[in-house]
C-alpha positions, 0 to 999 in steps of 0.5 A: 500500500502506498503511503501519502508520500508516494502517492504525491511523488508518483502522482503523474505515473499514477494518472497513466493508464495501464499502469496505475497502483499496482504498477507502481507497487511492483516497482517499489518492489523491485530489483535491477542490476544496472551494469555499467554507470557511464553514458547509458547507465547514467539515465537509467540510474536515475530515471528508474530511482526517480519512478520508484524502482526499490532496489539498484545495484550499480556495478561499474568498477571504472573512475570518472574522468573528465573526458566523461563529463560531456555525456555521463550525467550522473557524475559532476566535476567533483567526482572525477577520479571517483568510481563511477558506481559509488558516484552514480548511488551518491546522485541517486539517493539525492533524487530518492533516498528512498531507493536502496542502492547497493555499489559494486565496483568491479568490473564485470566477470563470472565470478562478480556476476555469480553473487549479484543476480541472487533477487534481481528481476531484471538486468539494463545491459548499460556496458560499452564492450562486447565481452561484458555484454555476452557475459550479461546475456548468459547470466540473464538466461541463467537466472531467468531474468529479462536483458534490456540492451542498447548500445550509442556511438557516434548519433546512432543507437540501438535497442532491444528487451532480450527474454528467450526463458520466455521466448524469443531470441537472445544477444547471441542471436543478435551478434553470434560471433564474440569476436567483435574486433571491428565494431566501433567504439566511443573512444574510437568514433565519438557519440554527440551527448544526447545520444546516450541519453535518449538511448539511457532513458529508453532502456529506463522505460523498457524495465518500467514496462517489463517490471510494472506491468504496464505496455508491451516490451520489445521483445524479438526486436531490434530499434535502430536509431540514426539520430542525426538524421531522425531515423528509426528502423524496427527489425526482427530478431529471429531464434537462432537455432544452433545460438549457443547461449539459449538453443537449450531453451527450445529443445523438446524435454 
């Protein structure tokens, strides 16, 4: 039951349609690892803490340095050399101190992973390598959960809901090779401040769809966005059948 604070913090959500009470209490109840605090991570930290969502562990084991300032909004100019977890939580808690917000800062591994599903309902892929993110899309089929991808480079982005427990394809049926050696990067190619921020605040509203109930997620699709030019495509993602990561789901027995 929401007490009469909540109910005029979230008083806007709660005028949405589809969403309403219960929407908002099944985000107060849950539980999202937020992998990687920099230009994605940033937004989805803090627009997940500002709709209510009880629970954030934010796992980055990366400093903030000053060349992240452009885009990365969750990290001011007194957070340089600071981990980019331990300063995402600071900017959190100072929107909703009621959000709990658990810092982990590591980078990402099977051995890290292992302990930090344990109670998540669902995990923002908000890395910028692709070792990171093949390592996501297993543990998320492993635990059960759903993965909400995006990636921003340059003024292009991309997005997906990745949930092939229950049904549809995984990101290894997106990317099938883990050698990704000629893909662009950040560090490489640049990205305009925006992008990863219209691209952060999609994968926040994707988890408030897929944890409140409310819409329909973008499951077995892919958005690509030209930003520049104001373009957006939808493509289908098919199953893979011999997809390594989740082909197991889909075998009889």
């Amino acid at each position: 039951m929401l007490d009469d604070q909540q109910l005029e913090r979230f008083s806007r959500q709660l005028l949405v349609g589809g969403f309403d009470v219960a929407g908002q209490e099944r985000l107060l109840s849950a539980s999202v690892l937020v992998a990687g605090l920099g230009g994605l991570g940033s937004p989805v930290a803090l627009y997940l803490a500002a709709a209510g969502v009880g629970r954030l562990v934010l796992a980055d084991g990366d400093r903030v340095d000053r060349s992240n300032l452009q885009r990365q909004v969750a990290h001011g100019e007194t957070d340089i050399g600071s981990n980019k977890a331990d300063s995402a939580a600071a900017a959190v808690r100072a929107l909703n101190s009621d959000c709990h917000c658990e810092v982990v800062d590591a980078y990402l591994t099977d051995a890290t992973l292992a302990g930090l599903m344990d109670g998540v309902d669902l995990v923002v892929d908000a890395t910028d390598n692709y070792a990171a993110r093949f390592l996501l899309n297993r543990a998320c089929i492993a635990a059960r959960v759903p993965l909400v991808f995006a990636a921003a480079v340059r003024t292009e982005g991309q997005l997906a809901v990745f949930d092939p427990v229950r049904g549809g394809p995984c990101y290894r049926c997106l990317y099938p090779e883990e050698s990704t050696s000629g893909l662009a990067a950040c560090s490489d190619s640049g990205v305009l401040a925006p992008v990863v921020g219209v691209m952060g605040s999609l994968q926040a509203m994707e988890a408030v769809k897929i944890l409140s109930g409310c819409g329909e997620p973008l499951v077995g699709c892919l958005l690509m966005f030209d930003l520049l030019g104001m373009q957006v495509s939808r493509l289908k993602v098919p199953e893979r059948a011999d997809c390594p990561d989740c082909a197991h789901l889909r075998q009889p027995g």
